[in-house]
VEXROMAR-809748 format. One record per residue: z, x, y of N, C-alpha, C in turn; residue in one letter. Coordinates in steps of 0.05 Angstrom, whole numbers, always signed. Layout:
N
Z;X;Y;Z;X;Y;Z;X;Y;A
...
***
This chain:
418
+469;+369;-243;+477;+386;-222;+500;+373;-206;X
+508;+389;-200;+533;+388;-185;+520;+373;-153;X
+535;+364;-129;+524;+361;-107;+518;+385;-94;X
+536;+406;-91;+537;+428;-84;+511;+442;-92;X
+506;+438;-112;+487;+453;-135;+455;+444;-121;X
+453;+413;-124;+430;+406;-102;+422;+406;-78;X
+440;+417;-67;+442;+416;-41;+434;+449;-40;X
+435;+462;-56;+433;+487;-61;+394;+491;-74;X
+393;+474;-84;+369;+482;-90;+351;+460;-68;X
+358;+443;-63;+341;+430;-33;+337;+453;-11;X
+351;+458;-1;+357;+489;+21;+334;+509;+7;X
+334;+513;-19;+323;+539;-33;+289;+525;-22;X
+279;+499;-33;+262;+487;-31;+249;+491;+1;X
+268;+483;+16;+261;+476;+42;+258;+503;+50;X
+266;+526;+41;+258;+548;+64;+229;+561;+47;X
+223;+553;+27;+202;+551;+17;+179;+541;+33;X
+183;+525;+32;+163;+499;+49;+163;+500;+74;X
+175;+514;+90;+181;+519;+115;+151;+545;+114;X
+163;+566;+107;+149;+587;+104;+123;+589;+98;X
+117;+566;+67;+97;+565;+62;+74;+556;+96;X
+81;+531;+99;+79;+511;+123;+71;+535;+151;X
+86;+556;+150;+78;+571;+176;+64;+590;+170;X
+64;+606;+145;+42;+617;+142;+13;+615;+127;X
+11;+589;+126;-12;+585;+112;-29;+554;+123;X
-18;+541;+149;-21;+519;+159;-26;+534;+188;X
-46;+533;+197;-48;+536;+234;-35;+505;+248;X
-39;+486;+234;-27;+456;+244;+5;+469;+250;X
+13;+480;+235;+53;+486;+228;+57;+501;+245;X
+38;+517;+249;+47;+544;+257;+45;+544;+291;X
+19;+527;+297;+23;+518;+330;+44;+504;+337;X
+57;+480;+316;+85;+465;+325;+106;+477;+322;X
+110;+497;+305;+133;+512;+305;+140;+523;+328;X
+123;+540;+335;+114;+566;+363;+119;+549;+373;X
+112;+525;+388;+118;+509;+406;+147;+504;+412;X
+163;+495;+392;+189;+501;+394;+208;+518;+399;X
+199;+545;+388;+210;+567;+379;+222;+570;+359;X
+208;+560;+345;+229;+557;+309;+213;+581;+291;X
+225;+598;+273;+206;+616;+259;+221;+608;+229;X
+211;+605;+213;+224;+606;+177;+247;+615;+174;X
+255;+637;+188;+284;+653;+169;+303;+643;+197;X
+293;+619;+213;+317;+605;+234;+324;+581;+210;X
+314;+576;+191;+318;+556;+173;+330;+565;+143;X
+357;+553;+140;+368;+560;+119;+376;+542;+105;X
+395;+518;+113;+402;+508;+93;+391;+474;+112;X
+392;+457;+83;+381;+433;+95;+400;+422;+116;X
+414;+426;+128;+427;+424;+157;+402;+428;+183;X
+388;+457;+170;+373;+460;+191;+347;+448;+195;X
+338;+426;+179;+316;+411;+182;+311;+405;+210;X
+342;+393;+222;+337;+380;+248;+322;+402;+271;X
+324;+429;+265;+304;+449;+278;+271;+449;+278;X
+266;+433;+258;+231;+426;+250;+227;+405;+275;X
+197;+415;+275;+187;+388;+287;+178;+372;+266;X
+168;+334;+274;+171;+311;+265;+134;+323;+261;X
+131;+306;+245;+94;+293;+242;+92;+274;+239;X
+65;+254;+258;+65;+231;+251;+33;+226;+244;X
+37;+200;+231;+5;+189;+224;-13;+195;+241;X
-10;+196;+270;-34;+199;+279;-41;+230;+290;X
-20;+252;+279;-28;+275;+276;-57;+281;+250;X
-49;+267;+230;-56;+264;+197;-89;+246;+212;X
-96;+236;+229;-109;+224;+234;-132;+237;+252;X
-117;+252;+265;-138;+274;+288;-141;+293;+273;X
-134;+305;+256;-134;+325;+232;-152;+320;+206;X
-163;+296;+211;-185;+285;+188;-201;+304;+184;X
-221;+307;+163;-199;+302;+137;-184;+323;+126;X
-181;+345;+130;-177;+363;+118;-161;+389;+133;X
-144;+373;+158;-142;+396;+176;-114;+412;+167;X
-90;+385;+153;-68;+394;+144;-63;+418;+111;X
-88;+422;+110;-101;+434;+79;-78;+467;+86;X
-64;+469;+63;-36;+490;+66;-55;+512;+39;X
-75;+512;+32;-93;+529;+14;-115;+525;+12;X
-119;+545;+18;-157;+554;+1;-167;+524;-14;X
-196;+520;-6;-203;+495;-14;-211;+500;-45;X
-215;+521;-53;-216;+525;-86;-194;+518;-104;X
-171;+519;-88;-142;+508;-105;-142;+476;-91;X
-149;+470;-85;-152;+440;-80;-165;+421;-105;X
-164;+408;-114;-163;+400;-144;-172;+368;-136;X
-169;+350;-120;-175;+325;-112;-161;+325;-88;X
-176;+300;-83;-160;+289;-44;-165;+251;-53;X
-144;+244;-41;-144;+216;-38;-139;+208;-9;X
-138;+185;+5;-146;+174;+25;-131;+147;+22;X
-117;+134;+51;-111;+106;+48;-126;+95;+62;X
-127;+67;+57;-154;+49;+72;-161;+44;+88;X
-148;+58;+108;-161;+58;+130;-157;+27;+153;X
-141;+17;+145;-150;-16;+158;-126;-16;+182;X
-108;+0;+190;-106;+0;+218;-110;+23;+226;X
-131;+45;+224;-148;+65;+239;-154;+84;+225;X
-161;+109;+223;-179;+128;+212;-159;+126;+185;X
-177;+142;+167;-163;+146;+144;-147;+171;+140;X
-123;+168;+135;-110;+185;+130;-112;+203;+95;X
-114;+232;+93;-128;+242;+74;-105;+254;+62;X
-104;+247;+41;-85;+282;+25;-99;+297;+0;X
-92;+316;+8;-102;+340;-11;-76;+350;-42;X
-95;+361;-61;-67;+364;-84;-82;+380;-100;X
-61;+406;-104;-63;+432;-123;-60;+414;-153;X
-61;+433;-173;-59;+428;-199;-35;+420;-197;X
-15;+434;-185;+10;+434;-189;+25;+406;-170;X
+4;+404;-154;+23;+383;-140;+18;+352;-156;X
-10;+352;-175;-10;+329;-189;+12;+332;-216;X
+14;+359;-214;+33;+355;-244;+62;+349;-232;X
+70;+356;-204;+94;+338;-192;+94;+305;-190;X
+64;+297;-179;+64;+266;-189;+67;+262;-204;X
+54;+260;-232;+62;+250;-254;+89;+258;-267;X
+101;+272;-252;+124;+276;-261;+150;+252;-244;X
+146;+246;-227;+146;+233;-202;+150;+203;-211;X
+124;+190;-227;+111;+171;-229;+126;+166;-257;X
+127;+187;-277;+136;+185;-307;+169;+172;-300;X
+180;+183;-282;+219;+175;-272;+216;+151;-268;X
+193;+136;-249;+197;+101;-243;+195;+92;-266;X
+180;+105;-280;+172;+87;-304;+198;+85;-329;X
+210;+117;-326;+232;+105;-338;+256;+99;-335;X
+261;+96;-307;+286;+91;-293;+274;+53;-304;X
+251;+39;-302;+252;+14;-303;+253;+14;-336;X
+255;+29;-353;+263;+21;-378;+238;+21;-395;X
+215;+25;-386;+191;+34;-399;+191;+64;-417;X
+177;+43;-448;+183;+78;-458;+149;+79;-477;X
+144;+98;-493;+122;+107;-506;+117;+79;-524;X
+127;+63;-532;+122;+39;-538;+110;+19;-525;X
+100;+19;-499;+96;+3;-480;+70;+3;-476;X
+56;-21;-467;+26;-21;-459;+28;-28;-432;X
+23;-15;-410;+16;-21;-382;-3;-21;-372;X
-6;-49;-354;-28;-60;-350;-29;-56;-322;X
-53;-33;-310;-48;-27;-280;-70;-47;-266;X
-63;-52;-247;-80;-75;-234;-93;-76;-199;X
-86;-48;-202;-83;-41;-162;-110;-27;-176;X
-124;-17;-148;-151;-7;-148;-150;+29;-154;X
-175;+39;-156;-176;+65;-166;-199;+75;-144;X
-201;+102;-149;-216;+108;-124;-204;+127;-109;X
-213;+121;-85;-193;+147;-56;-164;+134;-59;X
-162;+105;-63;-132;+104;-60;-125;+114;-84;X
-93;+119;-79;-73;+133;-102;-67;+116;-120;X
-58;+90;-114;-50;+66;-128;-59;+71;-158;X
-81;+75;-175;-91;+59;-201;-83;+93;-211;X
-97;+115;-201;-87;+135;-212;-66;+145;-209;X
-48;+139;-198;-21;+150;-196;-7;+136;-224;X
+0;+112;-220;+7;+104;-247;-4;+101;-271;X
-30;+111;-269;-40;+123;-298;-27;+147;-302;X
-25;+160;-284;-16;+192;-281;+17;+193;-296;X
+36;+171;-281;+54;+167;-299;+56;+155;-324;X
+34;+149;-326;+34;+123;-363;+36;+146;-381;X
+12;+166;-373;+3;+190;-394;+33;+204;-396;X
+47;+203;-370;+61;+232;-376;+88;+225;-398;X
+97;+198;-387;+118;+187;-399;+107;+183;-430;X
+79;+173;-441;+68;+168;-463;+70;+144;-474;X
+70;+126;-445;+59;+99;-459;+38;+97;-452;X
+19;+63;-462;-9;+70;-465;-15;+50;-441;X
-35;+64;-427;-44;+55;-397;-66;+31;-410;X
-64;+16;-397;-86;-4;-397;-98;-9;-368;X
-118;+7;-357;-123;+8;-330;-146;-11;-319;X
-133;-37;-316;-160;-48;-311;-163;-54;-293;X
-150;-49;-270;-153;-44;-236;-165;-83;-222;X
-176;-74;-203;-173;-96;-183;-190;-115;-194;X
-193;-129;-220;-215;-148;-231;-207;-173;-223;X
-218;-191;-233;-210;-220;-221;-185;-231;-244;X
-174;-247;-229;-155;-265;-258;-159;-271;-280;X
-181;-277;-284;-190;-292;-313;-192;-266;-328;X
-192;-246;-321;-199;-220;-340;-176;-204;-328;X
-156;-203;-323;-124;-197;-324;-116;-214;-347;X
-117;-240;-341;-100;-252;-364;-113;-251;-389;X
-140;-254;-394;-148;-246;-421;-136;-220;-432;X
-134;-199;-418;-130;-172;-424;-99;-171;-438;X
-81;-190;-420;-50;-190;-422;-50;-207;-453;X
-65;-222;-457;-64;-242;-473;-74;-212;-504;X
-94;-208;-502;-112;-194;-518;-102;-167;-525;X
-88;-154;-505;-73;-124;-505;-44;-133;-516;X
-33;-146;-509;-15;-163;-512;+12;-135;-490;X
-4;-129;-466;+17;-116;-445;+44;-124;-446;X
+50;-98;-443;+88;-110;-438;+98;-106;-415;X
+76;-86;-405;+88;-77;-371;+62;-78;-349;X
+75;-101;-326;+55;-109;-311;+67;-80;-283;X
+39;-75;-271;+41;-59;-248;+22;-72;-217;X
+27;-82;-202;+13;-99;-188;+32;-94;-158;X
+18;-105;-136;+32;-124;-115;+44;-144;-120;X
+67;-154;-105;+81;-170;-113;+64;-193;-105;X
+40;-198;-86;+33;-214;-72;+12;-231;-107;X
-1;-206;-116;-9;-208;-131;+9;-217;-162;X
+36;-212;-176;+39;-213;-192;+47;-244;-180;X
+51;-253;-170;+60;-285;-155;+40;-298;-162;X
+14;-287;-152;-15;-314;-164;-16;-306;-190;X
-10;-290;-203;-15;-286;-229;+1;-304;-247;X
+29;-299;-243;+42;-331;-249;+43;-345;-253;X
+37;-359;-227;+27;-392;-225;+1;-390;-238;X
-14;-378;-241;-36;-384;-252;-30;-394;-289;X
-12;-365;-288;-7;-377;-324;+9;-397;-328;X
+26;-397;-312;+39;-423;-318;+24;-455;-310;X
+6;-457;-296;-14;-477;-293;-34;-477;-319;X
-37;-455;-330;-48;-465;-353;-30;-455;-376;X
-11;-463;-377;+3;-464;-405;+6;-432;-416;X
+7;-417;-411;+4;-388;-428;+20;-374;-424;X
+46;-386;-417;+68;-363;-423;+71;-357;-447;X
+75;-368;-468;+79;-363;-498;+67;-349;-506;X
+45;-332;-491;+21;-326;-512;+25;-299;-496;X
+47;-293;-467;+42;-273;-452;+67;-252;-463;X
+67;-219;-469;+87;-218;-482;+99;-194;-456;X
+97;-196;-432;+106;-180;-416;+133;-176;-415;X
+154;-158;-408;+181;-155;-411;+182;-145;-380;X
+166;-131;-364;+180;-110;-345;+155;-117;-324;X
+152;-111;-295;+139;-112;-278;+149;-87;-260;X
+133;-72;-253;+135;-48;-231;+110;-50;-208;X
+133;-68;-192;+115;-82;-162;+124;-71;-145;X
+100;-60;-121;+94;-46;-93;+80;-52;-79;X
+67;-35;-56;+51;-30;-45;+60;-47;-17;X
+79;-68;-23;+86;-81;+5;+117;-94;-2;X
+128;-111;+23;+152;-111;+23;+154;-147;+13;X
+178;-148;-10;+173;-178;-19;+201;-177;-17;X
+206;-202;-16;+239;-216;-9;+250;-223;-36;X
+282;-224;-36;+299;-234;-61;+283;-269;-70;X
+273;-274;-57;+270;-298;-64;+234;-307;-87;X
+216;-289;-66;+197;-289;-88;+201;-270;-115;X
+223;-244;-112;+221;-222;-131;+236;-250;-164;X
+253;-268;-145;+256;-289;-168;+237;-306;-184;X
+223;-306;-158;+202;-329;-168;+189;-320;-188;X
+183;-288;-184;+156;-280;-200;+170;-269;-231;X
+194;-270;-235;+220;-260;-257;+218;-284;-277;X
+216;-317;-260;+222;-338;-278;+199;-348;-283;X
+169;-340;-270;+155;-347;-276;+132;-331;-304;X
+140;-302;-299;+137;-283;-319;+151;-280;-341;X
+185;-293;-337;+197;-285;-360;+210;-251;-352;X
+205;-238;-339;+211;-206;-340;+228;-198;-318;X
+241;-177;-319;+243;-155;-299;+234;-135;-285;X
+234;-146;-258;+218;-125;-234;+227;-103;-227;X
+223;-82;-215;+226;-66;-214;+215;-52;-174;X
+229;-45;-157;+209;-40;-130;+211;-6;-128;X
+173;-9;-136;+164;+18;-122;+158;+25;-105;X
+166;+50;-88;+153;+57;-60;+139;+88;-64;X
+126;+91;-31;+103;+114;-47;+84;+98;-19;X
+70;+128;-3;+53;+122;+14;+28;+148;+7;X
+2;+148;+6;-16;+160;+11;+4;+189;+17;X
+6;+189;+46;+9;+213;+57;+39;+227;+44;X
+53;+210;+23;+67;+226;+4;+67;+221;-21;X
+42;+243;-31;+35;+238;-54;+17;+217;-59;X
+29;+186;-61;+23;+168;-75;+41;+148;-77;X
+46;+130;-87;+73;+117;-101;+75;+128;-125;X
+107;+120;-122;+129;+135;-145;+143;+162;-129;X
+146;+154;-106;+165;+174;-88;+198;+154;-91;X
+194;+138;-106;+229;+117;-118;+217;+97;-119;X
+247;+85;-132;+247;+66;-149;+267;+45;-151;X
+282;+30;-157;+304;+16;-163;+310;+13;-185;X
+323;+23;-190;+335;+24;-224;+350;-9;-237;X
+350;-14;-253;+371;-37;-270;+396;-45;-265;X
+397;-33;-242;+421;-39;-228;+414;-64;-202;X
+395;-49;-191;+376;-74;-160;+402;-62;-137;X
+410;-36;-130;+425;-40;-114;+409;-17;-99;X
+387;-17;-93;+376;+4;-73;+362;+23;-86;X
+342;+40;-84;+310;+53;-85;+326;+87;-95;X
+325;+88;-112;+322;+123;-119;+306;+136;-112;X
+314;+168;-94;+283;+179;-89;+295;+198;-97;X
+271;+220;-106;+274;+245;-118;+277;+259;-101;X
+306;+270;-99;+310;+283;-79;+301;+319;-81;X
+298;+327;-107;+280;+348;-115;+258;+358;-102;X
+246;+329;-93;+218;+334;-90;+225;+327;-58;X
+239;+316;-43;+239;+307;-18;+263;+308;-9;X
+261;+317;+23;+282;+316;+37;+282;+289;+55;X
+301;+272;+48;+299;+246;+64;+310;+246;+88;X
+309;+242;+114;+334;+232;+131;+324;+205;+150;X
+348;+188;+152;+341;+170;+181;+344;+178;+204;X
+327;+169;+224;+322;+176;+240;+330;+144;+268;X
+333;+151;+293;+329;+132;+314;+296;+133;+316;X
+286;+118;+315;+263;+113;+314;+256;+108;+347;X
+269;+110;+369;+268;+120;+405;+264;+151;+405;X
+294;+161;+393;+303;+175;+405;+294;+210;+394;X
+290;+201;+367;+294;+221;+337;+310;+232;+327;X
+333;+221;+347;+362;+229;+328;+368;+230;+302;X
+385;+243;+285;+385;+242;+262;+409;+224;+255;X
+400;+195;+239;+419;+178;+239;+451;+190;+214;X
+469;+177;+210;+488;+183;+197;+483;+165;+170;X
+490;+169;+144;+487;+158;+122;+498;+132;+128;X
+484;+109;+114;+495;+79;+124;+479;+62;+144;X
+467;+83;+171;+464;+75;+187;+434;+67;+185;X
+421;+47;+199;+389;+28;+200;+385;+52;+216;X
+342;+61;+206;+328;+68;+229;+311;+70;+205;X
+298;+89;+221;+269;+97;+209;+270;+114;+196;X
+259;+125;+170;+261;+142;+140;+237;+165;+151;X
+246;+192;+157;+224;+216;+162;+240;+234;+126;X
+207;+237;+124;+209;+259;+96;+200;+276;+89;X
+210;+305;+80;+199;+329;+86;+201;+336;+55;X
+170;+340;+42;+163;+353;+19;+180;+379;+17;X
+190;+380;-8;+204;+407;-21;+182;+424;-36;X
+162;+418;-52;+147;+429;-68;+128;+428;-62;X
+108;+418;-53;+79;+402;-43;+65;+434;-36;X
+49;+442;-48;+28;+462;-40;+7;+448;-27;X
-16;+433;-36;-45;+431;-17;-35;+423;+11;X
-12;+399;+24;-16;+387;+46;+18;+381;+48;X
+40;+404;+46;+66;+401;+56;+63;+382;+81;X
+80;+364;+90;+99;+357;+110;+119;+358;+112;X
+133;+366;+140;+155;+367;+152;+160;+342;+177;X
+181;+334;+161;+199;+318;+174;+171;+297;+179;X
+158;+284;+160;+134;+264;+173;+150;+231;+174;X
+157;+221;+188;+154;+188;+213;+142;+177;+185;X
+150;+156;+167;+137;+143;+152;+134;+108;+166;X
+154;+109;+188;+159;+88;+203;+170;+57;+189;X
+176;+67;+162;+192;+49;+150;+221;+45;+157;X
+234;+23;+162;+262;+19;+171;+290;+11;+143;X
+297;+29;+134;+311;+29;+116;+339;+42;+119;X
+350;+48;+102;+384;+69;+104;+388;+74;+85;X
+399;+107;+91;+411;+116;+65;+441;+105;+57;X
+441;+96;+30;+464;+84;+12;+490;+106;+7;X
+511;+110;+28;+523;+117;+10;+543;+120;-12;X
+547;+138;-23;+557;+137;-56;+534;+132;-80;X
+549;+137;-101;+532;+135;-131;+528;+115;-136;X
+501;+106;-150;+498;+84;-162;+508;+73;-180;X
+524;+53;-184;+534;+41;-220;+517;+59;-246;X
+492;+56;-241;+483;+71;-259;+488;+91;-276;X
+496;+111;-250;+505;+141;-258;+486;+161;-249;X
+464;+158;-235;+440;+169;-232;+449;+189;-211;X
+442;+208;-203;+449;+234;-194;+432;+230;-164;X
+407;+218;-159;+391;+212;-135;+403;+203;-123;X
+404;+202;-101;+414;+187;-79;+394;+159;-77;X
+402;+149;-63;+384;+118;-60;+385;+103;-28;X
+360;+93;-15;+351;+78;-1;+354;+57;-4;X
+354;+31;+16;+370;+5;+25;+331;-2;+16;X
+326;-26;-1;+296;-43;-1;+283;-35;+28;X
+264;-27;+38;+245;-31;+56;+259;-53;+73;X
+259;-58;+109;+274;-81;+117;+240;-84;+128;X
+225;-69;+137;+194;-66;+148;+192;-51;+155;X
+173;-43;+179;+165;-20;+187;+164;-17;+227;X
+166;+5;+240;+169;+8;+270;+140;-12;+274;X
+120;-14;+262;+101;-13;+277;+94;-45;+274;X
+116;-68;+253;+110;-88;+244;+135;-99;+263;X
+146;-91;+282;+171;-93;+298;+149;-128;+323;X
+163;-147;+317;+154;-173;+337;+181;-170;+357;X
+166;-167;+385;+183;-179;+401;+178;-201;+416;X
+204;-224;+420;+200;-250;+424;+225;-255;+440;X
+221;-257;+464;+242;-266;+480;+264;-246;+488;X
+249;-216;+488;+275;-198;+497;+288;-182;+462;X
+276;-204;+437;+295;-197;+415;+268;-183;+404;X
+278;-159;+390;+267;-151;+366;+280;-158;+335;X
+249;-169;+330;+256;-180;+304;+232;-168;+278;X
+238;-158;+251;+219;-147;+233;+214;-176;+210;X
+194;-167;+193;+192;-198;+191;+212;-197;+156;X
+214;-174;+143;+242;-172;+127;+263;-194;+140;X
+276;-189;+167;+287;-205;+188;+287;-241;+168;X
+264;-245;+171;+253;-270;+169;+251;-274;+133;X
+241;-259;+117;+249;-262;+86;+282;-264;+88;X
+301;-257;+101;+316;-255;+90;+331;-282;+99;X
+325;-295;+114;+332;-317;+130;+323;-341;+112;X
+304;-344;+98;+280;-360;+82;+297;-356;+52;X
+301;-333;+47;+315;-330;+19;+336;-350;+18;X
+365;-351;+40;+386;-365;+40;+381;-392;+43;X
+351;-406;+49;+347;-427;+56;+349;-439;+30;X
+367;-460;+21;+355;-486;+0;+332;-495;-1;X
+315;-503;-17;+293;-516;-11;+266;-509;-7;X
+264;-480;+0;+241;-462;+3;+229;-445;-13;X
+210;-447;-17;+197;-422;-36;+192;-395;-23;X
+183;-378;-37;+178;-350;-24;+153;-342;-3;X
+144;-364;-1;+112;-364;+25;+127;-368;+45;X
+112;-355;+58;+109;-352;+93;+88;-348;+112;X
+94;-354;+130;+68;-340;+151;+82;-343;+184;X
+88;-321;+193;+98;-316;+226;+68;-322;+237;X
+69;-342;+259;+47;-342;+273;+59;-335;+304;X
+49;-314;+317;+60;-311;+342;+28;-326;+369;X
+44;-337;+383;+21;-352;+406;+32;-339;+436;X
+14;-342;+448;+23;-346;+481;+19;-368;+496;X
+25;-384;+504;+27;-404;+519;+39;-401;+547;X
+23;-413;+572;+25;-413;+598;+41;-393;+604;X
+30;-357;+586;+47;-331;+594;+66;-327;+586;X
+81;-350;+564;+102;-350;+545;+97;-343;+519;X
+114;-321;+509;+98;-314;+483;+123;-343;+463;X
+110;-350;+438;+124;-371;+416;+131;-354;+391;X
+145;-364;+377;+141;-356;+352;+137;-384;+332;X
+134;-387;+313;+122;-412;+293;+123;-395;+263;X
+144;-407;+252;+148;-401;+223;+139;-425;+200;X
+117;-423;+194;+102;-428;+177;+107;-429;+143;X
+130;-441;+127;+144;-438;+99;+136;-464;+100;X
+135;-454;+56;+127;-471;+44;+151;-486;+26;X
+152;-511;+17;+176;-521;+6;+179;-515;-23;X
+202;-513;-35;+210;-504;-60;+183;-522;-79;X
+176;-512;-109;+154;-525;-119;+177;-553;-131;X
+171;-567;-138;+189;-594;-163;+201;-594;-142;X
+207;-603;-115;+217;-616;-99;+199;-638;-79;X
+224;-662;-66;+203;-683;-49;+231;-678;-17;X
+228;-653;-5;+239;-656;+13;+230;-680;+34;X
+244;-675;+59;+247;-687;+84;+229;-665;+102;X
+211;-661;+112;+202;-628;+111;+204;-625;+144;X
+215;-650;+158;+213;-652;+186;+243;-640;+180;X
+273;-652;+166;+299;-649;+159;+294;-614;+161;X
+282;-607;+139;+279;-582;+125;+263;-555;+148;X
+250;-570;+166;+240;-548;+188;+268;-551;+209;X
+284;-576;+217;+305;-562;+229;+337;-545;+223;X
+334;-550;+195;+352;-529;+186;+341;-497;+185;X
+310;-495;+184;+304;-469;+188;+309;-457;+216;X
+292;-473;+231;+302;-467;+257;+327;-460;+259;X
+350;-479;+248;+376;-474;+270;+386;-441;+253;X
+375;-439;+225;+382;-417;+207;+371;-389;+225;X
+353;-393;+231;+336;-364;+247;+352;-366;+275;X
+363;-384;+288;+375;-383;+317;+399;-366;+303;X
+415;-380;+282;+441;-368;+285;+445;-342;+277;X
+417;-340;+255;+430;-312;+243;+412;-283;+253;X
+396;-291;+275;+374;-276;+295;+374;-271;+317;X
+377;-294;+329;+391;-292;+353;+363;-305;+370;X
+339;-317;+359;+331;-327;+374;+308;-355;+362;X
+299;-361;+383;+285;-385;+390;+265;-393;+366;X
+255;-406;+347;+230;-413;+338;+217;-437;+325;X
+188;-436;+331;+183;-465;+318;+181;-459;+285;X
+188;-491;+270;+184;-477;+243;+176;-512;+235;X
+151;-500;+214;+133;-514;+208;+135;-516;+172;X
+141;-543;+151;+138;-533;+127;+115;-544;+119;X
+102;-540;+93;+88;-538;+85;+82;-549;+57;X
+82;-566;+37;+86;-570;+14;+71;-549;-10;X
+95;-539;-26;+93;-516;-45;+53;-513;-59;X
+50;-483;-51;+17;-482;-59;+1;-493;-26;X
+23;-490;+2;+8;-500;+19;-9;-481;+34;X
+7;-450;+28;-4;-431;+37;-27;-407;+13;X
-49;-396;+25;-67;-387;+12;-44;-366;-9;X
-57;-362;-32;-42;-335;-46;-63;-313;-47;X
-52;-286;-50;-79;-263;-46;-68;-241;-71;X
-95;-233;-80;-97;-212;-101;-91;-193;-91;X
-85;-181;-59;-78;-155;-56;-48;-157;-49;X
-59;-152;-20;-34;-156;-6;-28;-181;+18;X
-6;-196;+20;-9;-215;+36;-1;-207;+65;X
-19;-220;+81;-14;-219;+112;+3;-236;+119;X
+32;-228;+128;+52;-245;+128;+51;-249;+164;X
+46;-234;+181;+48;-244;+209;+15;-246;+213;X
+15;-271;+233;-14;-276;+244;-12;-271;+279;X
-19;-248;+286;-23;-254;+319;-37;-265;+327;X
-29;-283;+347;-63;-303;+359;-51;-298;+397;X
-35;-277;+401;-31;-273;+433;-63;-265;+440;X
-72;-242;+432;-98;-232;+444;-123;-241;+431;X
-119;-262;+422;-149;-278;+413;-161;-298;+432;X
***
């Protein structure tokens, strides 16, 4: 398609979804009225900025089932995210909106070069979260063969990789990192025949996505994808690494001022709100994902027709302030990446002292090195003053100093209100 041409069928989509959203959602239809917005005020995707925003904690007072856009008999499953900073947020999905996932899910898989030849080895959990079935959902559709052996312990991952003889790992990055070092502590790269990795669920820096490349042998791949859209496999990064493809088919992207709700200009940093084009059980408009990213523009080298997102930098709600500065802790991977000497661990510890809040950066030293680590914490320091703009203590660590985790890692530790 032409741009013209998509832009033409986004518009077609969106006054779809508009309509659907007001007459079949009481949630839509009280925020619309509130505004004064009615469906046929909405025509072309210009007029999004006429919608009102949704945020998580609408999806949250609405538990479980309040955003439901059909009859609970066309409701086909509901999944749920975990709940671990407050109620669980629920989504609902028609026949048709799972056959948009896996259609969704089938593009990451082959934008990363996975084809019906492939054995993928999924390793995230199954259940209310989306994670284990979503990318089964894409294994089937694309027609390679899923190997779903979800959240088991190491010793029965690597048997499996060893035994299946997987070519495509799907994990956390937090996780494909201990997976690694594990094989490479016991000798079994030779025996591992992986080529590709399609890692999510959290935000990892240029410097571990290396680590976990030379320690695997393969190419990564970063997926994004939240519960309350869809699932993951809402984009991807293609073989190029220059920024996240999203289906713009299926979604209307825009940045946003994350104050103000202005609608940012292409290029520009804020916060990513996304409004379902197709989505029957549980449409959103314009929903706050509170991720801080930018749209890219121009075409990818590739050739790919999607438009594309800047890597995840974090999120509004992972925002540390320290001394007047706001800082995300992306901020801080990216500061750690340029460092010589460092490996991809971290840990922000924020304190308060006599009503003074600290910060304390917590990195571990490159592995096969015998730094200076007193030398090596003041080059971090002076690296975070110059290129941040502020104050911190920094502490190293000798490589393997900090814990590794099968899910996801907790990269900031608050200890102000303890």
């Amino acid at each position: 398609m032409s741009e013209d041409q998509r832009a033409a069928l986004q518009s077609e989509r969106l006054r779809w979804t508009v309509r659907h959203c007001y007459e079949n959602s009481p949630f839509y239809r009280r925020k619309m009225d509130a505004l004064g917005v009615r469906p046929e005020d909405i025509r072309t995707i210009e007029d999004v900025v006429k919608l009102p925003f949704t945020d998580k904690e609408e999806l949250r007072e609405n538990y479980p089932l309040g955003l439901a856009a059909v009859p609970e008999e066309r409701i086909v499953r509901i999944h749920a995210s975990s709940g671990t900073t407050g109620k669980r947020t629920v989504a609902c999905y028609t026949r048709k909106d799972i056959d948009d996932w896996s259609e969704m899910m089938a593009r990451c898989f082959a934008y990363a070069g996975v084809t019906d030849r492939d054995r993928v080895q999924i390793t995230p959990g199954y259940g209310l979260w989306t994670a284990g079935i979503g990318f089964q959902l894409g294994c089937e559709r694309l027609g390679a063969m899923a190997v779903p052996v979800g959240p088991v312990g190491s010793e029965m991952q690597i048997e499996t990789l060893i035994d299946f003889g997987s070519t495509v790992l799907v994990s956390t990055s937090s996780y494909a990192l201990l997976l690694g070092e594990e094989i490479e502590r016991r000798g079994l790269r030779g025996q591992i025949k992986l080529r590709k990795g399609v890692i999510g669920s959290e935000r990892w820096s240029d410097k571990m996505r290396a680590r976990i490349e030379d320690l695997l042998g393969i190419e990564t791949f970063d997926i994004i994808g939240m519960t309350e859209l869809y699932g993951p496999g809402t984009g991807l990064d293609c073989h190029c690494h220059q920024g996240i493809h999203y289906w713009d088919d299926f979604f209307l992207k825009e940045i946003i001022d994350p104050v103000t709700g202005r609608q940012l200009l292409p290029g520009e940093q804020g916060e990513l709100a996304a409004t379902t084009l197709t989505r029957e059980g549980m449409p959103l408009l314009r929903y706050r994902t509170r991720d801080i990213t930018r749209i890219i523009p121009g075409q990818c080298p590739c050739g790919s027709p999607h438009p594309r997102i800047e890597r995840l930098l974090g999120r509004t709600d992972d925002m540390i302030k320290i001394k007047g500065v706001n800082i995300y802790p992306g901020q801080i991977d990216s500061v750690l990446s340029k460092t010589p000497g460092l490996s991809s661990e971290y840990r922000i510890v924020l304190r308060r002292e006599g009503g003074r809040d600290s910060m304390l950066i917590r990195a571990e030293a490159a592995e096969n090195t015998a730094p200076d680590h007193g030398e090596l914490a003041k080059v971090l320091q002076r690296a975070i003053k110059t290129q941040l703009g502020v104050t911190a203590e920094a502490e190293i660590v000798p490589f393997g100093g900090l814990p590794r985790s099968e899910k996801k890692t907790k990269r900031v530790i608050d200890e102000r209100d303890v």
